[in-house]
matplotlib code that plots the C-alpha trace (Angstrom):
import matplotlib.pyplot as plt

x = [-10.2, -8.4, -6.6, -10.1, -11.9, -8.8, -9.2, -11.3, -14.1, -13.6, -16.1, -19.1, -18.5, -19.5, -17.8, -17.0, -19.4, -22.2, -21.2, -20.6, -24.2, -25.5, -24.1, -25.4, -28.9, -28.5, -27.1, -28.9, -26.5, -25.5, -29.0, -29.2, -25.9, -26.8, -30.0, -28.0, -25.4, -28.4, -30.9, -27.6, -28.4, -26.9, -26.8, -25.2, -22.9, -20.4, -19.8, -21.7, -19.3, -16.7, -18.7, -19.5, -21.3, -19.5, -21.7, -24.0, -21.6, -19.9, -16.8, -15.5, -12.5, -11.9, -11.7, -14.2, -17.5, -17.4, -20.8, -21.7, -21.5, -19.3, -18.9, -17.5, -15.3, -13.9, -13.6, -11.4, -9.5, -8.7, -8.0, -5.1, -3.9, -2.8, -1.4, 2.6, 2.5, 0.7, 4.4, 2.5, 1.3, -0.5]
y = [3.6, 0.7, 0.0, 0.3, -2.5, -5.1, -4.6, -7.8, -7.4, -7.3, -10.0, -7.7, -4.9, -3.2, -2.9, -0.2, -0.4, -1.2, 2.4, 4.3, 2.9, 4.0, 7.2, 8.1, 7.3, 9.7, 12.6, 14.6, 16.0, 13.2, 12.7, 15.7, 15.8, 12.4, 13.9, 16.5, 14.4, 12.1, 15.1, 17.5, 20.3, 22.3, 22.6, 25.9, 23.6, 22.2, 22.2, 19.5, 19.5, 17.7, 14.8, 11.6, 8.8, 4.9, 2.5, 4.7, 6.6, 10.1, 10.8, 14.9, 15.5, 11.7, 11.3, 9.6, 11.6, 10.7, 11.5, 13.4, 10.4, 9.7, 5.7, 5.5, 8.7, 7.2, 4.1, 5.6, 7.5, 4.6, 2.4, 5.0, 5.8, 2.4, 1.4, 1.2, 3.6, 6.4, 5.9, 5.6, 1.6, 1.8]
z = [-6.5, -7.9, -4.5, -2.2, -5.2, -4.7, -0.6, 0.6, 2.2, 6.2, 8.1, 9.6, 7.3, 4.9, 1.1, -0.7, -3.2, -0.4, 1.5, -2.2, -2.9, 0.4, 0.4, -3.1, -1.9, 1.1, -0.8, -2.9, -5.4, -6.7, -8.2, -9.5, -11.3, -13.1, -14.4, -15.5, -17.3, -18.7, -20.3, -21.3, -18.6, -16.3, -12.2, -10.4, -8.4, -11.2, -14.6, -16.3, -19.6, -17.1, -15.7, -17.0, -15.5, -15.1, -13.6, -12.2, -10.6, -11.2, -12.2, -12.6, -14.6, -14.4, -10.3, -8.8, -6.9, -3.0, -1.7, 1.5, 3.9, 6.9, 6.4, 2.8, 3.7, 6.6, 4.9, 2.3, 4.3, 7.0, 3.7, 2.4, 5.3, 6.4, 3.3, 2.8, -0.2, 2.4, 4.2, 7.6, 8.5, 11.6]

ax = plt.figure().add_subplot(projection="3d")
ax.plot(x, y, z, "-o")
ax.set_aspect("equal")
plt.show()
């Protein structure tokens, strides 16, 4: 995630942090996995015992929670794949 926070912000578009925050709005699970973190409870869908919550935001086994939503994922992905280190520029 380090890579996507030192990108600039393109003229017209949304950050990051502006789609992240977005996206957690939209999705539900998200909101329900912090309220499990927050009162020490459990959900069906992952194991509570490996998530902890940074900034209001999720992290599970130390990675970084993507919510459900097409904008931040695309925005990731188009943001890795262009890179040098992805081996494939363009």
């Amino acid at each position: 995630m380090r890579l996507l926070a030192d990108s600039p912000p393109v003229r017209g578009r949304p950050s990051i942090f502006d789609l992240m925050a977005a996206a957690y709005g939209t999705d539900q699970l998200p909101g329900r996995i912090l309220r499990a973190i927050r009162t020490k409870s459990g959900i069906q869908e992952i194991t509570i015992a490996e998530c902890i919550e940074n900034e209001r935001q999720i992290r599970y086994r130390g990675n970084l929670y993507v919510p459900d939503g097409n904008e931040v994922r695309l925005h990731i992905i188009q943001k890795h794949h262009h890179t040098g280190l992805a081996g494939h520029p363009g």
